[in-house]
N, C-alpha and C positions, 0 to 999 in steps of 0.2 A: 505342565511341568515336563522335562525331558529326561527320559529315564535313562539316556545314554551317559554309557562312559568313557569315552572314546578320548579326551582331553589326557594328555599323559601327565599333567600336575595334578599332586592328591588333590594338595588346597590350593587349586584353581579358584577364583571368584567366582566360577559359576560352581563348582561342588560346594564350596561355602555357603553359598547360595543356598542350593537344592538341601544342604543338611540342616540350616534356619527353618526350610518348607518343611520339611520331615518331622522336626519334635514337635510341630503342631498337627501331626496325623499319624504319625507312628508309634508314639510314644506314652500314647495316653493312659493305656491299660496298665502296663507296670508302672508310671508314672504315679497312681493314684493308691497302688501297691500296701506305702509306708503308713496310711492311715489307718488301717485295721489287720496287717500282716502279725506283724511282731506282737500284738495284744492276745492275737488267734492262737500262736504259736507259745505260746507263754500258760495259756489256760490251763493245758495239761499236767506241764511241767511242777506249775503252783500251786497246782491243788495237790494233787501229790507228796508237797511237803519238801523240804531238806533245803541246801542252801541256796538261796536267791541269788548270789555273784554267779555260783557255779552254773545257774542252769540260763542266765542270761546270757553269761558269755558262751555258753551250749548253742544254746537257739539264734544268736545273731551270727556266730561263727559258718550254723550251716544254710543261714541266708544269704550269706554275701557269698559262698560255695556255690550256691543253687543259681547264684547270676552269676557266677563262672564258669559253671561249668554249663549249665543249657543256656544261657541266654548267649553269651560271650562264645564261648567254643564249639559249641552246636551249630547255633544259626549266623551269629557276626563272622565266626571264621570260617566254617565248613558246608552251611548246607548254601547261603547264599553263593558260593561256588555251582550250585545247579539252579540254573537258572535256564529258563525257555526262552531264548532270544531276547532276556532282561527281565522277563516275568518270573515272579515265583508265587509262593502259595501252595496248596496240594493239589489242587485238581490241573495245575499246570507242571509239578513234577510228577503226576502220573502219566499227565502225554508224553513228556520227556524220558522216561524210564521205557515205556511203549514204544517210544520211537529208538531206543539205543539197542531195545529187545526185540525190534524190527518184525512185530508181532502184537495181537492185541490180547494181555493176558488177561483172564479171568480173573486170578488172583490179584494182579494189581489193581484191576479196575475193583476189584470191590472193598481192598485197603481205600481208595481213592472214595469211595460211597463213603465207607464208614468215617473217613475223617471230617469230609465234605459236612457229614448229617451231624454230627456232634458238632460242629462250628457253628451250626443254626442254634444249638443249645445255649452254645456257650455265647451266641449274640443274645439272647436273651437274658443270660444272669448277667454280662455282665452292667449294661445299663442298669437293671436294679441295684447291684452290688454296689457299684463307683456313687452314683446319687444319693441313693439311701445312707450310705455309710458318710459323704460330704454332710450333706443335711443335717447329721447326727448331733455337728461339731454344735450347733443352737443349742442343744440340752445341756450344755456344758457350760454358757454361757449363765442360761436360765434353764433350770429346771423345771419349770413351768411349760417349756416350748415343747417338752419331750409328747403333748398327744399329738402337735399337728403336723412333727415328722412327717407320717407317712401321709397325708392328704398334702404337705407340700411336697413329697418326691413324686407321688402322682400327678401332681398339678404339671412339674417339671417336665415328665416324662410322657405326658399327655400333649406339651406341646410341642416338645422333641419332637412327636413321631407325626404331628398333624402338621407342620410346615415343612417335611421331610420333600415335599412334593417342587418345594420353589427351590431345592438346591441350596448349595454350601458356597459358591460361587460370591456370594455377596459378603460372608462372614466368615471365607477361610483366610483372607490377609489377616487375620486377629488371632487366627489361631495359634500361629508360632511363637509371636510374642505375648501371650497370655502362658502358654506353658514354658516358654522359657525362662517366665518369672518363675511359675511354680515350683524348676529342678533349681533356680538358682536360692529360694527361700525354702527347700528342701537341704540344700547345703549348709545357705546361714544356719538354721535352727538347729541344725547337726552340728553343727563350728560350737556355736556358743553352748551348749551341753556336753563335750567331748570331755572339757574341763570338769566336770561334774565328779568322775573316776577316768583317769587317762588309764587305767587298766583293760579299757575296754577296748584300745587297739591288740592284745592277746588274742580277741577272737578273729582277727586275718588266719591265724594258725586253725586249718582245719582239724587239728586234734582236741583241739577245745569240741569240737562238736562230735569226734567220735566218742571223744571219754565221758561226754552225757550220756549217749547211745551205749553205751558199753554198762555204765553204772546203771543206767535203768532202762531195760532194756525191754520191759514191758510198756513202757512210754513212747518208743521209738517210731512206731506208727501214727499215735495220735499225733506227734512233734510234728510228724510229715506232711501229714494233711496241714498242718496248719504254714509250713516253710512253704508249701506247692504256691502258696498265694502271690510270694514273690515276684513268682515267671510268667503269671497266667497272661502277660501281653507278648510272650516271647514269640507265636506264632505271628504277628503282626509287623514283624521286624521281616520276614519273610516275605509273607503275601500282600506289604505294600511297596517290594523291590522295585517293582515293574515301573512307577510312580515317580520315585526319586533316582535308582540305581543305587548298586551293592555301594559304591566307596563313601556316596553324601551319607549314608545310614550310619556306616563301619564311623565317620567321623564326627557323628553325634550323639553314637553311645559312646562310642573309647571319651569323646573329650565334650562332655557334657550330662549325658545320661545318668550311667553308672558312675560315675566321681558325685553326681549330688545323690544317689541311693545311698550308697555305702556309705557316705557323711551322713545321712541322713540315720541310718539304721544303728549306726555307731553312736550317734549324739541319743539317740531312744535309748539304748541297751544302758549307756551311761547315766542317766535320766533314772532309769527303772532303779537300777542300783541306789542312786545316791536317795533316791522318794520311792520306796514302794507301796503307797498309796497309787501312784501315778498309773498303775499298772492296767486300771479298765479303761484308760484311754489316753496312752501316752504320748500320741500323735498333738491332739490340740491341748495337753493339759501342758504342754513345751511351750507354747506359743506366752507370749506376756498377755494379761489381761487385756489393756486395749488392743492390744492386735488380736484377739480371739475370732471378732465379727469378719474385718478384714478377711483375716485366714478361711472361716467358714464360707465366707464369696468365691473368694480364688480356687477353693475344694472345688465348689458346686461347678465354677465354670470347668475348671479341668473334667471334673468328674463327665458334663454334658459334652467334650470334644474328642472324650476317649470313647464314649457311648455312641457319637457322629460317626467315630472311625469305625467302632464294630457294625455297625450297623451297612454304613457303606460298602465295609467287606462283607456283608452277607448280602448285598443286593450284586455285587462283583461275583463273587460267586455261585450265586442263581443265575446268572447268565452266560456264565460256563457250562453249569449243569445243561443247560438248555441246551446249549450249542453240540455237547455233548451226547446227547439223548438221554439225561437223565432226569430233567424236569418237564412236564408240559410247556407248551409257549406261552410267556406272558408277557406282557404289555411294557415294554423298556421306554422309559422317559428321558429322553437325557437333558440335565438342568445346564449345562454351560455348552456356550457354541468355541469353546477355545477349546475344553479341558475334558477330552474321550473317554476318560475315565467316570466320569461322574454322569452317573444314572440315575433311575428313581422307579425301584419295580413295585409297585402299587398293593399286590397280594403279599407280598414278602414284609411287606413294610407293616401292613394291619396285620399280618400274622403274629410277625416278633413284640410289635407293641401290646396285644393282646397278652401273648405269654409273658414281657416282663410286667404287668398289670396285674398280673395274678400271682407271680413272685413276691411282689410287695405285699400285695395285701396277703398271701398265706405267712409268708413269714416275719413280715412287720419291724426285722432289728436284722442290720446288717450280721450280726452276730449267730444269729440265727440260720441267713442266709448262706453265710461259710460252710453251713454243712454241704451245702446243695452245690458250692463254687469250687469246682479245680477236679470233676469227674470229667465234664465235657470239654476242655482244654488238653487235660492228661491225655485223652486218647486220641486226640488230632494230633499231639507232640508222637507220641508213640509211634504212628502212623507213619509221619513225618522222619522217624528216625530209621524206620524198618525200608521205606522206599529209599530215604538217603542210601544205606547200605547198598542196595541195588544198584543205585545210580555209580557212586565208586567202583566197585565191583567192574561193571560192565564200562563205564567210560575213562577210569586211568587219569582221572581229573587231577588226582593226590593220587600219591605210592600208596598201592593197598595196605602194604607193611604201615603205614603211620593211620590211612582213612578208616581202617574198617575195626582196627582195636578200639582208636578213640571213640566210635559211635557205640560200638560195643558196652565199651563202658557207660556211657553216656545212657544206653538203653536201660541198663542193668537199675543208675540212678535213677531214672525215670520210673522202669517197673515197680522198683520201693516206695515211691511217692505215690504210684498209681494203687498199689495197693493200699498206700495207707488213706488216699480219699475212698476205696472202694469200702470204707470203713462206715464212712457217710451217708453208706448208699439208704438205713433205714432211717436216717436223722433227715432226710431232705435230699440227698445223692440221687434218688429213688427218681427225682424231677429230669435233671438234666440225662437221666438213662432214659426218660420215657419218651422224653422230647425227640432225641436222637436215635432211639429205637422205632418211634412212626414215623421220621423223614426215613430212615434206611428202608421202611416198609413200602413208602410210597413211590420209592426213586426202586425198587426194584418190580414191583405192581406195572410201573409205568413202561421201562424194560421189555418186562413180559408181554402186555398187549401191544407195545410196536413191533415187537418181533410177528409177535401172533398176526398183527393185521396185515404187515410187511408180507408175512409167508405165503398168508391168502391171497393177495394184491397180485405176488408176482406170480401164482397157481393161473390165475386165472385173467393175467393181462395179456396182453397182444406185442409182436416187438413191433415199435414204430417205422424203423424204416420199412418193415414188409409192409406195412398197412399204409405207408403212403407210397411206396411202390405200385400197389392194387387200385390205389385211388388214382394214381400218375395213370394208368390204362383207362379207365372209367371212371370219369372228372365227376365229382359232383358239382352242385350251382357253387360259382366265383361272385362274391360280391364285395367291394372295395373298401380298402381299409385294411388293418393289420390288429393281429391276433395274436397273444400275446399267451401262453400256456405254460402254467409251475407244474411240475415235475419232480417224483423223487427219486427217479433213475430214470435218467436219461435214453436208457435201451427199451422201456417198456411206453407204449403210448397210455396220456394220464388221463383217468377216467372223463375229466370234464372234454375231452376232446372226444371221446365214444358219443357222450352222454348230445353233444351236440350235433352230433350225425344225427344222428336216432331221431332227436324232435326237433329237430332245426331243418335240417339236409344241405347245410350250408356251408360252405367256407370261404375265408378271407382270403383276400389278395396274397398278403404277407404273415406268414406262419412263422411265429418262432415258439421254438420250444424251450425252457430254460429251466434248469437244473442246478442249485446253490447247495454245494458243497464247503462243509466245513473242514478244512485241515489243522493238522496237529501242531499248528506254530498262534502265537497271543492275534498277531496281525499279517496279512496277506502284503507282504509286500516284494513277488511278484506281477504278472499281469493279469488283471481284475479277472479277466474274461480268456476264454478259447472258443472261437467261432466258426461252424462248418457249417456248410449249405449241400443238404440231402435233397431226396424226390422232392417229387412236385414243387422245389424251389424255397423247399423249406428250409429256416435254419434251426443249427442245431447250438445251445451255447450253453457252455459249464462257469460260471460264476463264481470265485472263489473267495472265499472270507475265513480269516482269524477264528478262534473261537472268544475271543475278548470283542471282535466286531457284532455290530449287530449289521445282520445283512438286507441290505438297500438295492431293492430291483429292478429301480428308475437309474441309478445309478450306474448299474451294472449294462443296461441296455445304453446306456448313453457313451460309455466305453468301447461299444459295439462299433462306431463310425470309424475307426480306424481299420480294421477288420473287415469293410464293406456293407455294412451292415446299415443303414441309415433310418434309426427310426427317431421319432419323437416317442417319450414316453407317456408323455399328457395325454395325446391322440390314441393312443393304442385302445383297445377292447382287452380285459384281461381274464380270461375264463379259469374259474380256482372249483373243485371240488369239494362240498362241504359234503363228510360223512355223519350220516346216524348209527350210532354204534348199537345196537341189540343185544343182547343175552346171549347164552343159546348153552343146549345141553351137550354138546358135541365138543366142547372148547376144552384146552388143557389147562383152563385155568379154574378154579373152583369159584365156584356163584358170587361167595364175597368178594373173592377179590376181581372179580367180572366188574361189582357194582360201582368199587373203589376207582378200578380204571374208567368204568362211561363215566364218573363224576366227576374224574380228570381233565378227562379229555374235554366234556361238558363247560368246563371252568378254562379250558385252554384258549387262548388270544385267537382272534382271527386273522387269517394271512394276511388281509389288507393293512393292520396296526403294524404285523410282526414283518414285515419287508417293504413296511413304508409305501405303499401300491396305493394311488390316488383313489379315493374312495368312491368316485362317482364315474370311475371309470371300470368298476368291475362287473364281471356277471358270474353268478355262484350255481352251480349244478348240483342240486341233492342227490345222493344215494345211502341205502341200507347195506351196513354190513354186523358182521357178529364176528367174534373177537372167539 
């Protein structure tokens, strides 16, 4: 897919295009929204007692508000304006904000952790969430079906994540038009229920929802958490920009998205009014009898392609983190030879499955699971809205006078919902804080020992060109063939080239030393390589890659022939340094988290997986070091 938008017609056939691609991978999360939003949000209100019209047209008024104002105005109009060379997402508006602040700030990079690590959370509820709660619509049916719910979202979510490895490639053409049924049988059922009380167009007027909040004003938290449900795919409208581009997105919420929500939540609110029995599950009790099984199908599939997309985005941005330094390296698969985006990170993938595995089974009822859904989203929006501000601020993108009130506000709403799931936190909230509080623990553990070993590294390395200088005077044995040497600063000679002095006394014809630098933009598209040729004939080459690339070192040397540089990469001998990392009582890190980083590191990819280096052409040099 081409995430450019370069075409000066909105609706070009090719944005046309690209926004059909789009509601079958961006749209999945709020998409699946209407099934258990408005029941979540109603609970409170109802137990509490007093009039049923008033508190529905309450609670729908500040749903359709909540996709105005965050989903619509936050991300459709103003933050997809920051965009990293057509990427978005947060870990690519924290390089973008770095790069504007032309500095690397501390505080932004650990905004940029914390939203990063809650997003791992929130990849986990929300496959349970979307599944569990589709599945449901069986009991409804028959009430007999209601034990094997959860052994069927399991079964579901069991195969989700074990053919995750072959890729979406073969069964993403189905994706757009399966949810494009969905938002357009989200509208019908909204249509034919509107008539139910036409009073319930009243709740467009956002004063319907303050004058709930106003009369009962100890309810007004609970109300929130349960309204939060509505937006929880609004991040996704963002971090899969890069994919489609800002306009095909902007033209499939404005004209397809949000037109079947808001019919959709309209025709419930009217529903609830005229039958309030309807009220513990007014999503499928709307549907007509024979279509009930249908509908429960078309749930479950939407529910499995909104769970494909979170999921995807959390393998997308584990490979940021990486590039970043803020994950260990791991094992990047990518399942399609067309489509760059599409990965397949193996730890990441049994990680999340595992945690939504145990979502289900502790909490066993989507109903349940709402306490737990809208803590780890909220604070990746929050996040999202606090770098926004920055971003305007320093790049003049929008007049500050119009950009920095309306996020303001924007924040403010956000804060009141964010406190009202922090309400959560002892019902099941308590989950997605824990989740998100061990990734933040481990992305900064991991930090800490690369700095720590970096600091030792370059304490006690040698610069290279003095060292081939000294060797340029007193040759050692030349034997034929070319050497190939990774690098993580280019100024300092890398251990595995000591290490083969020392037991070898040898060296090759053809030295190169190379050095893969990641920079602050999604894809490298200047030139791959910069090539110098130092002492003894050696060369010298810095290697540049995207932080969205995964970096290729065959590739990179094969770039090299323009340059003068003429190697084969198949031929080559490629010496990489494998460290044993140690303990030690001298370190500034305290013993746990010593053990936390060697287990890391332990678990981390090998250079040959993680820069694609022919395997049978490597040779690995150990050493000890301590952290």
């Amino acid at each position: 897919m081409s995430a450019q938008d370069d075409n000066p017609s909105l609706f070009s056939p090719t944005k046309l295009k690209l926004a059909f691609a789009s509601i079958g991978v961006v749209f999945g999360d709020v998409g699946t929204s209407p099934i258990y939003t408005i029941r979540e949000a109603l609970h409170p209100v109802v137990a509490a007692g007093g009039d049923l019209r008033l508190a529905v047209l309450g609670v729908v008024s500040l749903l359709l508000w909540a996709l105005f104002i965050i989903v619509t105005l936050k991300y459709v109009i103003m933050l997809m304006r920051a965009d990293n060379r057509g990427e978005g997402g947060i870990l690519s508006l924290v390089v973008l904000v770095q790069t504007l602040l032309n500095r690397k700030s501390t505080l932004i990079l650990s905004l940029g952790i914390i939203g990063a690590a809650f997003f791992f959370g929130d990849a986990m509820i929300t496959p349970a969430m979307t599944v569990l709660s589709a599945i449901e619509g069986l009991s409804i049916i028959n009430p007999g079906f209601k034990p094997y719910v959860v052994p069927m979202t399991t079964a579901v979510i069991l195969t989700l994540f074990t053919f995750q490895y072959k890729g979406t490639a073969g069964v993403a053409s189905i994706f757009a038009p399966v949810t494009m049924i969905w938002f357009v049988t989200l509208a019908i059922l909204g249509l034919i229920h509107i008539s139910d009380d036409l009073g319930i167009f009243r709740a467009l007027n956002p004063m319907h929802g303050i004058s709930m909040l106003v009369r009962q004003p100890g309810l007004a938290l609970l109300v929130f958490g349960g309204v939060f449900l509505a937006v929880t795919g609004g991040e996704a409208l963002y971090a899969d920009m890069g994919h489609f581009g800002k306009n095909p997105i902007r033209i499939a919420w404005l004209g397809v998205v949000l037109p079947g929500l808001v019919l959709n939540y309209l025709g419930q609110g009217a529903f609830i009014i005229a039958h309030p029995d309807a009220i513990e599950n007014p999503f499928f009790l709307m549907a007509p009898s024979w279509a009930l099984l249908p509908l429960v199908i078309l749930a479950t599939l939407v529910a499995i392609i909104a769970s494909q997309a979170v999921i995807t985005g959390a393998f997308s941005i584990a490979q940021q983190a990486m590039a970043l330094g803020l994950f260990p390296r791991m094992n990047i698969i990518h399942t399609s030879e067309t489509e760059e985006g599409q990965i397949y990170v193996g730890q990441i993938n049994w990680l999340i499955m595992t945690g939504v595995l145990l979502l289900v089974l502790v909490f066993q009822t989507s109903s349940n699971l709402a306490s737990a859904y809208g803590i780890a989203v909220n604070t990746s929006m929050l996040v999202d809205t606090i770098l926004g501000m920055v971003f305007f601020w320093t790049s003049r993108n929008l007049p500050r006078a119009i950009a920095i009130p309306a996020l303001i506000f924007v924040f403010c709403v956000e804060a009141m919902l964010y406190a009202a799931n922090m309400l959560k936190l002892l019902h099941g909230g308590y989950m997605p804080v824990l989740i998100g509080s061990t990734i933040i623990l481990l992305m900064i553990t991991w930090m800490r020992g690369r700095d720590a070993l970096s600091a030792k590294l370059k304490k006690e390395s040698i610069e290279l060109i003095g060292l081939l200088e000294s060797m340029e005077r007193r040759q050692p044995t030349r034997v034929a063939g070319a050497a190939v040497f990774l690098q993580t600063d280019i100024r300092y000679a890398p251990s595995a080239l000591l290490h083969n002095l020392k037991h070898n006394r040898v060296l090759h014809d053809k030295l190169v030393f190379v050095e893969v630098d990641t920079v602050r933009q999604p894809r490298w598209d200047g030139d791959r390589v910069t090539v110098k040729q130092g002492p003894l004939g050696a060369w010298l080459v810095e290697a540049k890659f995207g932080y969205m690339e995964q970096p290729d070192v065959p590739a990179a040397l094969r770039a090299c022939a323009e340059h003068g540089l003429d190697i084969d990469p198949r031929q080559a001998s490629y010496f990489l340094g494998r460290r044993v990392i140690k303990m030690s009582a001298r370190s500034s890190m305290p013993f746990w988290q010593q053990r936390v980083f060697i287990m890391m590191a332990d678990q981390s990819a090998r250079a040959v997986e993680f820069f694609r280096i022919p395997p049978d052409r490597v040779v690995e040099l150990g050493m000890q070091m301590s952290v």
